[in-house]
C-alpha positions in Angstrom: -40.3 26.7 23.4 -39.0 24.3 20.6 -39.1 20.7 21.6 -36.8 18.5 19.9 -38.0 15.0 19.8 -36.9 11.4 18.3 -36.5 10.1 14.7 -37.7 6.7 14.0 -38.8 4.2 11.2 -38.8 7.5 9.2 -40.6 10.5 11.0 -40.5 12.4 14.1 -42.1 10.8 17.1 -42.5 11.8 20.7 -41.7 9.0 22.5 -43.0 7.6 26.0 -41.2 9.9 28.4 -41.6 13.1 30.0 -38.1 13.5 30.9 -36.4 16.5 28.7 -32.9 18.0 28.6 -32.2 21.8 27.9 -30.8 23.0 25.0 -29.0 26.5 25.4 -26.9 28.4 22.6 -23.7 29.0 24.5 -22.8 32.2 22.7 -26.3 34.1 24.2 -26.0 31.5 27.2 -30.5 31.4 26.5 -31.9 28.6 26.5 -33.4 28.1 22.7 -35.3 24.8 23.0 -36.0 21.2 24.8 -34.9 17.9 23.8 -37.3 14.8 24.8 -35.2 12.0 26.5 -35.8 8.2 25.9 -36.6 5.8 28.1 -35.8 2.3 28.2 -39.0 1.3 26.2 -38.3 4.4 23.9 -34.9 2.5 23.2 -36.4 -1.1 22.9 -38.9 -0.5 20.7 -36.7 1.5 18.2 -34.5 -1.4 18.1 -37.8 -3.6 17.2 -38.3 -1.1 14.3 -34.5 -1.3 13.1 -34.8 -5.1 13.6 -37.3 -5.4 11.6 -36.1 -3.1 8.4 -32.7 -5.0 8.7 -34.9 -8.3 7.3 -35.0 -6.3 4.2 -32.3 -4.0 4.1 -29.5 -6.1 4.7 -30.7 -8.2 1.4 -30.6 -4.9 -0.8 -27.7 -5.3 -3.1 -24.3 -3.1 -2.2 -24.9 -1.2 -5.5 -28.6 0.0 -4.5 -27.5 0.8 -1.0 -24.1 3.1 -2.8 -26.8 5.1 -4.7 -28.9 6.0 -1.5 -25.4 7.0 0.0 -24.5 9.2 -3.1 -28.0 11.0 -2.8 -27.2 11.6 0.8 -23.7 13.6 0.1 -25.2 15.2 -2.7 -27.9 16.7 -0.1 -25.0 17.3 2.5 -23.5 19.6 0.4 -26.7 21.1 -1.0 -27.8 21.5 3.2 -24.5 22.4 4.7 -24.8 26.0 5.2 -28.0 24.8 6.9 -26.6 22.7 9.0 -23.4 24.2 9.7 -25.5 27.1 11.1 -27.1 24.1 13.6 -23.7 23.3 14.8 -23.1 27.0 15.6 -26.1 27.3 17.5 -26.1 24.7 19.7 -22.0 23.9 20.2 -20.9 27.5 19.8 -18.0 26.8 17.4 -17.1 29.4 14.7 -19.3 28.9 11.4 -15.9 27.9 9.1 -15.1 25.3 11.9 -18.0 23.7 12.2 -18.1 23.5 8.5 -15.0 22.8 8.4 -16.1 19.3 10.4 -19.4 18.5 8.3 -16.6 18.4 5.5 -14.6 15.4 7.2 -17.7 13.9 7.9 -19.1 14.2 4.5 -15.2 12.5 3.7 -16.7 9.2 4.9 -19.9 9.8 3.2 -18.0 9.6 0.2 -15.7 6.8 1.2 -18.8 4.9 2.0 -20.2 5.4 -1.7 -17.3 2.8 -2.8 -19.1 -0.3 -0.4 -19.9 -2.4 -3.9 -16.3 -2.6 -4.1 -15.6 -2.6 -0.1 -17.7 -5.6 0.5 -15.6 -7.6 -2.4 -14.2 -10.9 -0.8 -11.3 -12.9 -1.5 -11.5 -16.3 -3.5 -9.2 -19.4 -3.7 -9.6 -21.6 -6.9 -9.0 -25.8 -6.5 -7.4 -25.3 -2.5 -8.5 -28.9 -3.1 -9.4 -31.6 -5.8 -12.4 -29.6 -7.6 -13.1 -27.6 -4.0 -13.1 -23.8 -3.9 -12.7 -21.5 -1.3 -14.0 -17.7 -0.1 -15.1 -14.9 2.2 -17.6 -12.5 2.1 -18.5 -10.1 4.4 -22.1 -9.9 6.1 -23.5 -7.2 7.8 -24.5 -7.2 11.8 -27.1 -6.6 12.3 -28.6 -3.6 14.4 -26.1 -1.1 15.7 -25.6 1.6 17.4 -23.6 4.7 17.7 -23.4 7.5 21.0 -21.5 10.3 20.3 -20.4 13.4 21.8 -21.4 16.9 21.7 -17.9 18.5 20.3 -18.8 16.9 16.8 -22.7 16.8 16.3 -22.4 16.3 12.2 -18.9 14.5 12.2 -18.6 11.7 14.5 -22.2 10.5 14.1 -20.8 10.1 10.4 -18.0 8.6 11.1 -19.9 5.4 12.1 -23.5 5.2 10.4 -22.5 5.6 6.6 -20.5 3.1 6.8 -22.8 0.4 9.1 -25.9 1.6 6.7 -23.8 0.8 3.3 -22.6 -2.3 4.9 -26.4 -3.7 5.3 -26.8 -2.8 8.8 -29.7 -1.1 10.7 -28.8 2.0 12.9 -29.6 3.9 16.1 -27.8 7.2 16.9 -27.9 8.2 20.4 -26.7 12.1 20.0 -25.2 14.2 23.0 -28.7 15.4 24.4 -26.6 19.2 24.5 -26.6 19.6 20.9 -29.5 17.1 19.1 -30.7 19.1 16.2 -28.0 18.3 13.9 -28.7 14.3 14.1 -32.3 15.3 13.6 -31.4 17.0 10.5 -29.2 14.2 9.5 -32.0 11.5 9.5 -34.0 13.8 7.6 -32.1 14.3 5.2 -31.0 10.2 5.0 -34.5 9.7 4.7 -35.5 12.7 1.5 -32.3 10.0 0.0 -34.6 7.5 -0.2 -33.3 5.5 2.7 -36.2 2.6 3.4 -38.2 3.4 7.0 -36.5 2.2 10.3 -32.6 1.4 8.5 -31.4 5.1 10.4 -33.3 6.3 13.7 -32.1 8.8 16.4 -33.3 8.5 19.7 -32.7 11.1 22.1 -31.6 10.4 26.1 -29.4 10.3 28.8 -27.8 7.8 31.2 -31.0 5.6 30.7 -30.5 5.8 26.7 -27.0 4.5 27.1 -28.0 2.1 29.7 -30.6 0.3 27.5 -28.7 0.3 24.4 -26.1 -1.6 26.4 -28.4 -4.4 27.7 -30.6 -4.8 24.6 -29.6 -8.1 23.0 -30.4 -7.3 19.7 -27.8 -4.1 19.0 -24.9 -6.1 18.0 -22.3 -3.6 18.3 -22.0 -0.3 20.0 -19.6 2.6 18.6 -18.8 5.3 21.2 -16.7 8.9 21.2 -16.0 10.2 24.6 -14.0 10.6 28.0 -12.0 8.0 29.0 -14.2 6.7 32.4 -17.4 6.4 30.1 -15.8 4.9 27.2 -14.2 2.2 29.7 -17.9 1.7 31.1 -19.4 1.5 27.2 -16.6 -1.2 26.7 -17.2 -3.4 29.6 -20.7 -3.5 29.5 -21.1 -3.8 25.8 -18.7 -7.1 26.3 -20.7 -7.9 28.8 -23.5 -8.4 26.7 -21.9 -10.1 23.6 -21.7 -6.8 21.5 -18.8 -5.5 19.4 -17.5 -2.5 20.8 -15.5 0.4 19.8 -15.2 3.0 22.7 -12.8 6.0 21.7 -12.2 7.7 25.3 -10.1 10.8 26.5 -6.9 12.1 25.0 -3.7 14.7 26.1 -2.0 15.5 22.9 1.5 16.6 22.7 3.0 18.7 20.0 7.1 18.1 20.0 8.7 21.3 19.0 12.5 20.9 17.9 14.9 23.7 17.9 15.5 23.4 14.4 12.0 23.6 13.3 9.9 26.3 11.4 8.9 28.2 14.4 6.7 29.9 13.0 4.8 27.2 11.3 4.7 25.3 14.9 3.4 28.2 16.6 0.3 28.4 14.1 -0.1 25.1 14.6 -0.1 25.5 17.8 -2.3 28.0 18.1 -5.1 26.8 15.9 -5.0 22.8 17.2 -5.1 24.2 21.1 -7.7 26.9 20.5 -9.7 26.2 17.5 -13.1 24.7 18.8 -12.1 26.2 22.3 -10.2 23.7 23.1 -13.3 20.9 22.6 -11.6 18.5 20.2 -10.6 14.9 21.4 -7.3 15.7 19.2 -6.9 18.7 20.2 -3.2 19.8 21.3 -3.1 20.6 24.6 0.6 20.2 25.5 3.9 22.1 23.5 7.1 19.9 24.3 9.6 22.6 23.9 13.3 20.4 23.4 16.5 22.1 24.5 16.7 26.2 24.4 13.5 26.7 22.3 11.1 26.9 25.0 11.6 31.0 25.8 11.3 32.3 22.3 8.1 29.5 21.8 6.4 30.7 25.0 7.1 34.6 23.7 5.6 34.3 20.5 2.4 32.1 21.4 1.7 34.5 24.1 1.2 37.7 22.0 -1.0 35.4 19.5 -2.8 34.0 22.4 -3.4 37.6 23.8 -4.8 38.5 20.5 -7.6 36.0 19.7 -10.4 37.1 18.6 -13.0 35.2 21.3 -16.8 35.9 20.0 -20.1 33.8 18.8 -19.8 31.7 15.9 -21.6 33.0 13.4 -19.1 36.6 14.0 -16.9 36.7 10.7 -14.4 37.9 13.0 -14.5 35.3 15.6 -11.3 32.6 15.6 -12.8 31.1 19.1 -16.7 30.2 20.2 -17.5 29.8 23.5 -18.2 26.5 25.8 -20.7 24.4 24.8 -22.6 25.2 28.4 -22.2 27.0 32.1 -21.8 23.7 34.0 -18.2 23.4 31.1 -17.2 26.6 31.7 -17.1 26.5 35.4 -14.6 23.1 35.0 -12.1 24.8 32.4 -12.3 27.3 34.8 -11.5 25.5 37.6 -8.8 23.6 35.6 -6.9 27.0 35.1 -7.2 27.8 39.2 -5.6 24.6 39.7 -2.9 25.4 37.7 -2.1 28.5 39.3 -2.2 26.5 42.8 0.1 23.5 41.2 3.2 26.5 40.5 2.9 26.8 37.0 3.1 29.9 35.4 0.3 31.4 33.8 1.6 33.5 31.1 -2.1 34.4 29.2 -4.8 34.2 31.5 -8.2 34.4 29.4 -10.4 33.5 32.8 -13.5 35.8 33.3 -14.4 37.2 29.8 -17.0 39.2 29.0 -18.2 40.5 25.7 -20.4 43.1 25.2 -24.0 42.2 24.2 -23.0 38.6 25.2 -22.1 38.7 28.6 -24.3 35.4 29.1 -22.7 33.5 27.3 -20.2 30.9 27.6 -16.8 32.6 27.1 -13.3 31.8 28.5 -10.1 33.3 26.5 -7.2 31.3 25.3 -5.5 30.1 28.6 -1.2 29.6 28.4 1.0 27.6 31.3 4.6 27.6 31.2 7.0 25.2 33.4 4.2 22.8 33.7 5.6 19.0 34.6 4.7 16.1 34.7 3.2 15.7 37.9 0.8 18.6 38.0 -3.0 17.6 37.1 -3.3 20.3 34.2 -0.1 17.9 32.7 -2.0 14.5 33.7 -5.7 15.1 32.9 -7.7 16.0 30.0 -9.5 19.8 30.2 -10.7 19.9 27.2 -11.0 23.9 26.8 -8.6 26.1 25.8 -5.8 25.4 27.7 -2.2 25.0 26.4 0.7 23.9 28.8 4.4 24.4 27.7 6.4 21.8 29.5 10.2 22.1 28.8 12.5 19.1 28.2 16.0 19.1 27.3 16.5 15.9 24.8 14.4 14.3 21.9 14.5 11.4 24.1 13.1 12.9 27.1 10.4 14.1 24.6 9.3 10.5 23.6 9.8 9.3 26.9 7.2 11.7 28.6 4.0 11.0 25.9 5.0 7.1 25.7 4.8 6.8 30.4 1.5 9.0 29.3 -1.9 7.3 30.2 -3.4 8.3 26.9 -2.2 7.9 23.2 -4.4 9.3 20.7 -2.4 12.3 18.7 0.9 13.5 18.8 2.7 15.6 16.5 6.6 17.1 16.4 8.0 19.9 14.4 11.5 19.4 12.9 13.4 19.6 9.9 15.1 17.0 10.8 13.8 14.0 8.5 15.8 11.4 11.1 14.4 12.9 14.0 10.6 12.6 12.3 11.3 8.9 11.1 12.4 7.9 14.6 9.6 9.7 16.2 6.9 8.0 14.1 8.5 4.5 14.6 8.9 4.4 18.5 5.9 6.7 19.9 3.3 4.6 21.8 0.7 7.2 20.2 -2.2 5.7 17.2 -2.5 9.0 14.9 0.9 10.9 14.7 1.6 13.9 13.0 5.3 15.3 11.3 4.8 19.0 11.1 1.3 18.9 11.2 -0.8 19.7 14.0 -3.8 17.6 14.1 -3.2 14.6 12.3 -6.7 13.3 11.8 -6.5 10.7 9.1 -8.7 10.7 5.7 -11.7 8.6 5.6 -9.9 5.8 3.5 -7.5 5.7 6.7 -8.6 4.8 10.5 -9.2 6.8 13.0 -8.3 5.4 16.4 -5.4 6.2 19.3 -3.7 3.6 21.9 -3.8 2.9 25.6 -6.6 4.5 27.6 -7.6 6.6 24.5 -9.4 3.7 22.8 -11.0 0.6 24.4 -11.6 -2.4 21.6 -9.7 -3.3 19.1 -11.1 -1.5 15.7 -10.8 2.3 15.0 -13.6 4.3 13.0 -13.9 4.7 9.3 -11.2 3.4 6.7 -10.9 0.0 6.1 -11.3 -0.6 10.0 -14.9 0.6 10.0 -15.7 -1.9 7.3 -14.4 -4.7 9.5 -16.3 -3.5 12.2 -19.7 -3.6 10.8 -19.3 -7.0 9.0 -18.7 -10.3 10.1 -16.3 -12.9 8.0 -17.9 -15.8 6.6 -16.0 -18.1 4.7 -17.3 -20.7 2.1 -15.5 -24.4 1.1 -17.7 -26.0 -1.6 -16.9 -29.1 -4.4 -19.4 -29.9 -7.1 -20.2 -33.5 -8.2 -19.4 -34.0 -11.9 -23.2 -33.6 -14.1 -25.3 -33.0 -16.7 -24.3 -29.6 -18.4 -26.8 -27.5 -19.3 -27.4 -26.8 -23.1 -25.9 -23.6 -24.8 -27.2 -20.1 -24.4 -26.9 -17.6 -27.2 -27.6 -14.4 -25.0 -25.8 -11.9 -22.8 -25.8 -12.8 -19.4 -27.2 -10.3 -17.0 -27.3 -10.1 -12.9 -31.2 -9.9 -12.1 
């Protein structure tokens, strides 16, 4: 059986432990290969290795690090049906999906090949007599990044393009359920010409996390996760002097007026609740129907949720994967019993698929409650499968109310033609990435990525402008000259050397 192991200071190594994870493809429900888990000394002598390229790296000027980030897109896209196929295998997502997400990935490739002009400072002529004043930015330092298994291509680059092009030294901790793709990744970094030990990926569990957390020399720690882990990342991260950015759990509402395009909110719907079974952080997971729109919304997501096409990934046909594994499964599952047992009504009940030649595999249908409130723990908590609960409210400001008392405030979108209704919606909701008739508003790479509440625990959101902040600290420079001896004429061009 294939055993995946770690990448560091530029090839595959085996590391010191015997522990290893299993790595199944959820569409067969086989397992296809192993993955080698880290121990602590695993983790501590990586971060000797990234420690030690950083004393080089970091001194590299932003122009030479831009051109190892424009070889590395160009090989993304020369790679990506490559990869793309890696996601299928291992997450179970449909092919154009999981494509779909090595694209907005690849979006903050790009971004990052702009860092000469990033990094630029600000600069303050005679703030005194003869004195001059400015900031540059400087990177960290070793970082690190431990991301989740719904985005094995996308989240990872979300954070490392950026830290890399800002002069920092890396270490990726993937989701030990889907590793390959990181693998890959670092490969690929590396054909770029990326010096030995600036990108390394180190394989683990619980132990992994643990020891990136307590090692003094990672100086900041970028997370993508639940809500109780990305709590525990942020405490113990500031626990031990690192900068932290822990993106946690979500419940996303969709507002849909009665004077919308109902049919363009019921796509919407239908692809930001189901698309990646359910497994995206922004996922929408609860329809708001306002006033008398509910029936006629319920009716027509029902026959659309009846007739998704639920298959493996790599099926043309498919519109919805599987569950990344058995033990995931089993909790969605359990998710939709509970509704049942709270009183909501379960109009589309996708519970206890089976498809032929894949009846191992990792399938649940599209799931639909109606009359779901507020109180009811399919309402409260995140499921993160394909779930979608209808809850029925009667104003605009009844809408706002319930996702601003919500715990969690990463995306939120409403449907209206009502361009008042949308102004006011975007001004006053207590939500960080908000959508006006558009389901899953994930911003661009040039903007940041980041919700409020218990949906993200630090202060800085990912990518954009934000992720340069991150990965830098401000220095600022005062400085006066005494008056001298110039220096004769030159008669040549000056040149940077």
């Amino acid at each position: 059986m294939k055993l995946i192991e770690h990448f560091v200071n530029g090839k595959i190594i085996p590391g010191s432990s015997d522990k290893k994870g299993k790595v199944f493809n959820p569409a067969t429900g086989e397992q296809e290969s192993e993955v080698r888990l880290a121990s602590k000394s695993d983790l501590d002598s990586t971060v000797e290795v990234a420690k030690k390229a950083f004393e080089t790296w970091s001194f590299k000027p932003a122009l030479q690090r831009a051109r190892i980030i424009f070889k590395f897109k160009e090989l993304i896209e020369k790679n990506s049906d490559e990869l793309t196929k890696l996601i299928v295998s291992e997450h179970g997502k449909v092919y154009e999906d999981a494509r779909g997400s090595l694209t907005r990935g690849l979006e903050v490739v790009e971004f990052a090949c702009g860092i000469p002009h990033l990094l630029k400072g600000e600069f303050s002529e005679n703030v005194g007599t003869n004195v001059d004043s400015w900031s540059i930015r400087q990177p960290l330092g070793v970082v690190a990044g431990i991301t989740p298994f719904n985005f094995p291509a996308m989240v990872p680059m979300w954070m490392f393009p950026i830290a890399i092009a800002c002069g920092n030294t890396f270490v990726l901790k993937p989701s030990e359920k889907d590793p390959s793709c990181a693998i890959r990744l670092a490969e690929l970094l590396s054909e770029a010409g990326l010096p030995e030990g600036v990108f390394n990926v180190i394989n683990g569990d619980k132990e992994a996390v643990d020891a990136i957390l307590e090692n003094k020399d990672i100086k900041a720690v970028s997370f993508v996760g639940s809500t109780p882990i990305a709590k525990y990342i942020y405490e113990n991260s500031a626990k031990n002097e690192k900068r932290v950015q822990a993106l946690g759990g979500a419940k996303n509402h969709l507002v849909v007026m009665p004077d919308c395009d109902l049919d363009g909110a019921v796509n919407g719907l239908m692809g930001a609740a189901y698309g990646s079974a359910g497994e995206r952080c922004m996922a929408q997971s609860v329809a708001v129907a306002v006033g008398d729109i509910g029936d006629e919304l319920v009716s027509r997501l029902s026959k659309k949720a009846e007739a998704l096409k639920v298959g493996p990934g790599m099926d043309k046909a498919s519109e919805m994967g599987p569950l990344v594994t058995k033990e995931h499964l089993e909790k969605v599952t359990s998710y939709v019993d509970l509704g049942v047992k709270e009183g909501a009504k379960l109009v589309v009940d996708g519970r206890g698929l089976k498809l032929q030649g894949y009846e191992n595999g990792f399938y649940i249908g599209g799931c639909l409650f109606d009359h779901v409130n507020k109180d009811m723990r399919i309402y409260k908590e995140e499921i993160f499968g394909p779930v979608l609960s209808v809850v029925r409210v009667k104003t605009f400001e009844e809408a706002a109310k319930l996702i601003n008392d919500h715990e969690y405030g990463n995306g939120v979108s409403i449907y209206t033609r009502d361009g008042d209704a949308g102004r006011t919606f975007a001004s006053k909701i207590q939500v960080g990435m908000v959508g006006i008739n558009v389901p899953i508003p994930v911003p661009m790479a040039f903007h940041s990525f980041g919700g409020w509440k218990r949906s993200l625990f630090g202060d800085s959101g990912m990518h954009g402008m934000e992720g340069i902040k991150f990965y830098t600290k401000l220095k600022t420079v005062t400085s006066r000259w005494p008056s001298g001896v110039r220096s004769n004429a030159e008669f040549v061009m000056p040149t940077m050397k």
